[in-house]
Structures are given as structure tokens and as C-alpha cells.
N, C-alpha and C positions, 0 to 999 in steps of 0.2 A: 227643689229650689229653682230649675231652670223653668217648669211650669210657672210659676210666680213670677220669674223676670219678664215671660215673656206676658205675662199680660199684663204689668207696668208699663213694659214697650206698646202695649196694641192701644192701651188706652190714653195714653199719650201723643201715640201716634193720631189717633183716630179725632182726639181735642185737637191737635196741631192743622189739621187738615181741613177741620170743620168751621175751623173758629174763620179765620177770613171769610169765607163763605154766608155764616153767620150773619158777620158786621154788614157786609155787602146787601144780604136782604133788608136787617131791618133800618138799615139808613135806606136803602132804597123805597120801604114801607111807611117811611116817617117814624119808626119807632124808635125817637134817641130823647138823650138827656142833655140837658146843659151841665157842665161844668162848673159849679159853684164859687171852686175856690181856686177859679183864676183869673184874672184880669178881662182876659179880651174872651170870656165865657164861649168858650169853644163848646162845640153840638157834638157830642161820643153817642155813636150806637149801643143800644141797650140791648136785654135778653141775650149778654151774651154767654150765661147759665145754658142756655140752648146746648153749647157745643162742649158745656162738660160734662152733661146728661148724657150728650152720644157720646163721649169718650167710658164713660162709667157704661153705659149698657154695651158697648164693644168691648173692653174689657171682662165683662161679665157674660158675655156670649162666648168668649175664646175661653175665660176658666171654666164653663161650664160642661163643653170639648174636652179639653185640659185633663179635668176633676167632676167627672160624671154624678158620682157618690155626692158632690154638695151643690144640686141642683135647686133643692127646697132650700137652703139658704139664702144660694144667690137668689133665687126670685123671692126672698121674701125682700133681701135688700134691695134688688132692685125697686121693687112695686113700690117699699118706703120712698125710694128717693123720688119715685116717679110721682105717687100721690101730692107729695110737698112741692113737686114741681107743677104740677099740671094749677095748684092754687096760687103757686106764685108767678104764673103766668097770667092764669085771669084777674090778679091784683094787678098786672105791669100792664094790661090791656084797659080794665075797667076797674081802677081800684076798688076794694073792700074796706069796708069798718075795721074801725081797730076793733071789735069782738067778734064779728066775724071772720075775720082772716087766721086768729088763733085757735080757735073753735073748728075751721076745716082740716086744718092740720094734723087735731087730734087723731085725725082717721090714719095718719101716715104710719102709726104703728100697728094699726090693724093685720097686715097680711101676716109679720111675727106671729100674733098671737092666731091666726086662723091656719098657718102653714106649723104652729106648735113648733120653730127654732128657737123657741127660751129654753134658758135652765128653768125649771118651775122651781127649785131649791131657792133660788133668789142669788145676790150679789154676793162676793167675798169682800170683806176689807180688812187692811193688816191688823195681828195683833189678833181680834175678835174673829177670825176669820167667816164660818160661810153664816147669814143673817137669816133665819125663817121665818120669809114673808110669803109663805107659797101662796096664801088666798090673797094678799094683794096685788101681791108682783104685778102681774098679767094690768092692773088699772097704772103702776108705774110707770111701766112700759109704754101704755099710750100718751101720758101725761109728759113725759121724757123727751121722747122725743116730740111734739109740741112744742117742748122748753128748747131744745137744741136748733130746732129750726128759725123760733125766731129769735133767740139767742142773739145767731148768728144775722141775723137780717138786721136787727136793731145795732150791733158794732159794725158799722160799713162807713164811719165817717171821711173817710180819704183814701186817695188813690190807693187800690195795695193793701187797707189794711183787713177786710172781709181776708181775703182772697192770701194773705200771706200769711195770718193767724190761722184759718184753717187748712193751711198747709202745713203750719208747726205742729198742731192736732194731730191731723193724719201721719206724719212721721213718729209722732210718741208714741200714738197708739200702737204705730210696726214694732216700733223697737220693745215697748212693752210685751205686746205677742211673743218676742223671739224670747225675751226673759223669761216668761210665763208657760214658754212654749204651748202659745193658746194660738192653732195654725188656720182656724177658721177665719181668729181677729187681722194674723200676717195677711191671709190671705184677700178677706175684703177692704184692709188697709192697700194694700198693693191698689187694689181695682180704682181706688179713691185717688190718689198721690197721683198717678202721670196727667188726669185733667186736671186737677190742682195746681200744679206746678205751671202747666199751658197756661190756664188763668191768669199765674199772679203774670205770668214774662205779658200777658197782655196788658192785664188793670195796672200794674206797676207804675207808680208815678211816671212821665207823665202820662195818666191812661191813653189807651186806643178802645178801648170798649166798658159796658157799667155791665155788671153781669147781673143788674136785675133781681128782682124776686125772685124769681123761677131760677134763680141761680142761689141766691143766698140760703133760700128755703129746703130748697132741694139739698144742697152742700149740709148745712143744721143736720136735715131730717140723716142722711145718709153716716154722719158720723155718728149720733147718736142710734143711729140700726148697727155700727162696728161695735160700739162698747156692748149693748144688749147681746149682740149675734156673738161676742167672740169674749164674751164674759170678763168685760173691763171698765164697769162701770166705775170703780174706786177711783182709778185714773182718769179716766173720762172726768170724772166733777172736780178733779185737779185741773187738767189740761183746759178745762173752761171757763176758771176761775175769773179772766177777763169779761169775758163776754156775762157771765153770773154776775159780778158786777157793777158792769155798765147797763144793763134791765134793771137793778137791783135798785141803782139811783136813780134811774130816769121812772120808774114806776113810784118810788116813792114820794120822789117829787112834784111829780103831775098827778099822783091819788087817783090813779087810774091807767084804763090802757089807752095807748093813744099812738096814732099814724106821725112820722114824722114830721109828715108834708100837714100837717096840721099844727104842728107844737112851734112858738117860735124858735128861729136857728141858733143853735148854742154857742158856734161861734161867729166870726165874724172876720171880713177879711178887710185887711189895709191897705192902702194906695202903695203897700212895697211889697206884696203880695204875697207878705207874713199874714198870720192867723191869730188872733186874739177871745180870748174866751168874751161869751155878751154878759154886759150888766143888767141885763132884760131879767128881771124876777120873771115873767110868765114862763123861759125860756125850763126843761129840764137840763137836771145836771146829771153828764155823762160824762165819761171815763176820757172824753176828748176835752172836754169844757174841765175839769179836771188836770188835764193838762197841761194844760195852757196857762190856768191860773195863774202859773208860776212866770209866766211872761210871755208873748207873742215866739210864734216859731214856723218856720217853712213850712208846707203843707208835709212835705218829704222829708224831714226832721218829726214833725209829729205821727206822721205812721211811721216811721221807723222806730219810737218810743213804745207806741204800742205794739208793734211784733215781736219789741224788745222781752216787754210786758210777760206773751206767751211764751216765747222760748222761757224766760224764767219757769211759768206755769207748765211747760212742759219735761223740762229739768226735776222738779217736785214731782211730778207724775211717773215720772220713769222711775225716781226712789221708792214710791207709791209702791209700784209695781215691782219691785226690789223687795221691800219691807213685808208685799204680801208674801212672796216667793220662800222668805225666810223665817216669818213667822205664825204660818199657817200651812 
């Protein structure tokens, strides 16, 4: 267990250190974003996914030290997270099509299946326990995580909430490991949590940094490589249930894939620097627009609803992860 703490510390550390550094180049580079949902639209440095990537491969370099023996793991997570990041960087540089940007993705689960870290048996879930998908598995797998990375890219409507929901994530999945005592899932859940954590104390309303594609994508791709890697996908499609559906509606909506910064804004802000869902029929409707229905709300009121959202979904998960425990 002390190996495990200590690469929570290195990869936190390693986020905490890097992330200023970060924000400084790419304000320095021109590479920031406006601010949307506030008044006097303040300019935040972007890519700031940059510094949770090196917190995750510093992490993953000291387990690797650590725990010799799960070397072909860690590089198949890493290379996941890294593939999902290197796309979601060249979308934050030169944006991509919305079919192409999901479609590179796909490759992020590649090194699993070329480093052979699946169970080929396929997933467990409670009750029915283990499922024989052996000759599919291997095409879920890359389809999966695909789904996880922009998942996660498409729920980022406010400060905090990417960035704090896949932090509820990454702690369910720990806590499921220890139940499951699935120590591959603790152990790349650890490697995940200390840049996560970094993140959110930065994007937290009011942000200092946008962590970018190369940050959402990467974060997506690298959870969905814990469930696969560390055989937890049952909970995994609990713990995601947010993110499943707000794609779920914004794809239905719009009859297609589609780039944000293409689609009209779903919500819309007020001269009191509340948030109101738009009456704009072309606008999709998302898990944010959604919320708001029910009346205008702070921006930091409305992400705080949705992280609410996933702790619940990670509550369920961790029963998930209970119910497999006991009846299988």
C-alpha cells in the first residue's frame, strides 16, 4: 500500500508543479480561451490537460520502479492516455470535424489490445456474473474507450465540472478495486486521482486554466483504460451514467455528431451573471440545458448540481461493485 501512496503523491506532486508552468507557456503562446459564462469574459490559458498528462506519466514512471512486474500495463495505460491526448491537442491547435476527431480516438485503445492487458474472458456483471464475449471483446475495447474520451469532452460545460466529475470517477473506481480487490484497477486509479485532483483546485470555478481537449480526451481515454485494465467495467458504465447521458441527448438532438463550437449555445448568460437554459430549438439539449430548465442558476451552483449528479453515479457504482462481489 505504501507503493501506491507514494505514486499518488509523485503524480500530484508532479501536476502541481507543472501546471503553472503550463498556464504561463500557453498564455505566453496565445493559446487561451474566453471565458463564456462571465460578465467581463476574462482570457484563461488553455491545454491545461498538458500538466495532467505529466503528472499521469510521472506517476506511471515511479509505479513502474515501484512494481516492475506491471510494466506492460502501465505502458499500455499510459500510451491510451497519451494517444487521446496527442488528438486532443491537435483539435485544441487546429480543430477537427466532429467525425474525425472520434474516429482518431478510436486508436486509443489500441496498445491494450497489441500489449494483450484484456481479460479476453470479457466483463463481469452482478447477478449474471462473467459475459462470453471473447471474439468481440477486443472491438469493445476500442469502441470504449472512444466512448469515454469524448464522453468526457462533451460534459465540460462549466468551471469544475469535466474536471470534478472525473474526479468522482477516479475515486469510485479506487474504492471499487479495494472491494473487488482488483489491485491493477487501485493501482492505475491511484496514478489517475493526484492530477485530477491538481486540475479540478485549478479549473474550479472561478477557473485559472481550461484543460482543453488534450486534457478531456486524454482524462475520457485513460479512465476507460482503468475499467478495461483493472476489470471494472460494470461500474465504470455506472460511474458514467452522467456523461452517457448528456451525449445520449445532445446526439439525439442534433441527428448527428457535432463540434460544440458549431452547435448553438445551450445556455445563456444574464446581466446578473446567472445561467439560463436557450430557447433556441437549433441549440442541443444537454445535461446542462437540462438543468437549468428548472430556472436560471450561478454558474457554481450549476456545476456543483452536476458533480452532485456523479457522486450519486458513483454511490451506485460502488454498490455495482458490491453486488458483483456477492453475487458472483
Amino acid at each position: 500500500m505504501i507503493n501506491e501512496f507514494i505514486t499518488l503523491i509523485v503524480g500530484f506532486t508532479a501536476s502541481l508543479l507543472s501546471m503553472p508552468l503550463v498556464m504561463k507557456f500557453m498564455k505566453k503562446k496565445g493559446i487561451v480561451g474566453v471565458d463564456m459564462h462571465k460578465k467581463n469574459k476574462p482570457v484563461i490559458p488553455e491545454m491545461g490537460g498538458v500538466a495532467v498528462i505529466i503528472g499521469i506519466a510521472a506517476s506511471v514512471a515511479i509505479a513502474s520502479v515501484l512494481t516492475p512486474e506491471k510494466n506492460r500495463l502501465l505502458l499500455s495505460f499510459l500510451a491510451s492516455a497519451l494517444i487521446a491526448g496527442v488528438v486532443g491537442a491537435v483539435d485544441d491547435l487546429k480543430p477537427l470535424s466532429a467525425r474525425v476527431k472520434p474516429f482518431l480516438t478510436l486508436f486509443s485503445g489500441m496498445p491494450i489490445l497489441m500489449l494483450c492487458t484484456y481479460d479476453p474472458r470479457g466483463p463481469i456483471f452482478p447477478i449474471i456474473g462473467r459475459t462470453r464475449l471473447t471474439i468481440v471483446y477486443p472491438i469493445l475495447i476500442i469502441v470504449a474507450l472512444a466512448v469515454t474520451s469524448n464522453a468526457v469532452n462533451m460534459l465540460d460545460p462549466f468551471n469544475g465540472t469535466m474536471s470534478g466529475t472525473c474526479t468522482v470517477i477516479a475515486a469510485t473506481l479506487l474504492i471499487s478495486s479495494l472491494i473487488l480487490g482488483r489491485n491493477d484497477g487501485m493501482l492505475l486509479s491511484l496514478c489517475m486521482l493526484g492530477p485530477l485532483l491538481v486540475l479540478y483546485l485549478f479549473n474550479r470555478y472561478p477557473a485559472k486554466v481550461f484543460s482543453g481537449d488534450v486534457g478531456s480526451l486524454s482524462i475520457g481515454a485513460a479512465l476507460g483504460a482503468i475499467a478495461i485494465l483493472g476489470h471494472l467495467e460494470a461500474v465504470a458504465i455506472v460511474a458514467f451514467a452522467p456523461q452517457i447521458m448528456n451525449g445520449f441527448y445532445g446526439l439525439s438532438t442534433m441527428g448527428r455528431l457535432y463540434e460544440r463550437r458549431e452547435a448553438a449555445r445551450p445556455v445563456v448568460l444574464l446581466d446578473d451573471e446567472r445561467l439560463m437554459a436557450t430557447s433556441d430549438p437549433e441549440a442541443p439539449l444537454t445535461l446542462a440545458r437540462i438543468i437549468l430548465a428548472r430556472g436560471p442558476l450561478y454558474e457554481y451552483e450549476a456545476a456543483r448540481v452536476i458533480i452532485i449528479l456523479s457522486i450519486i453515479s458513483g454511490i451506485l457504482a460502488i454498490f455495482t461493485a458490491y453486488l458483483i462481489k456477492v453475487t458472483t
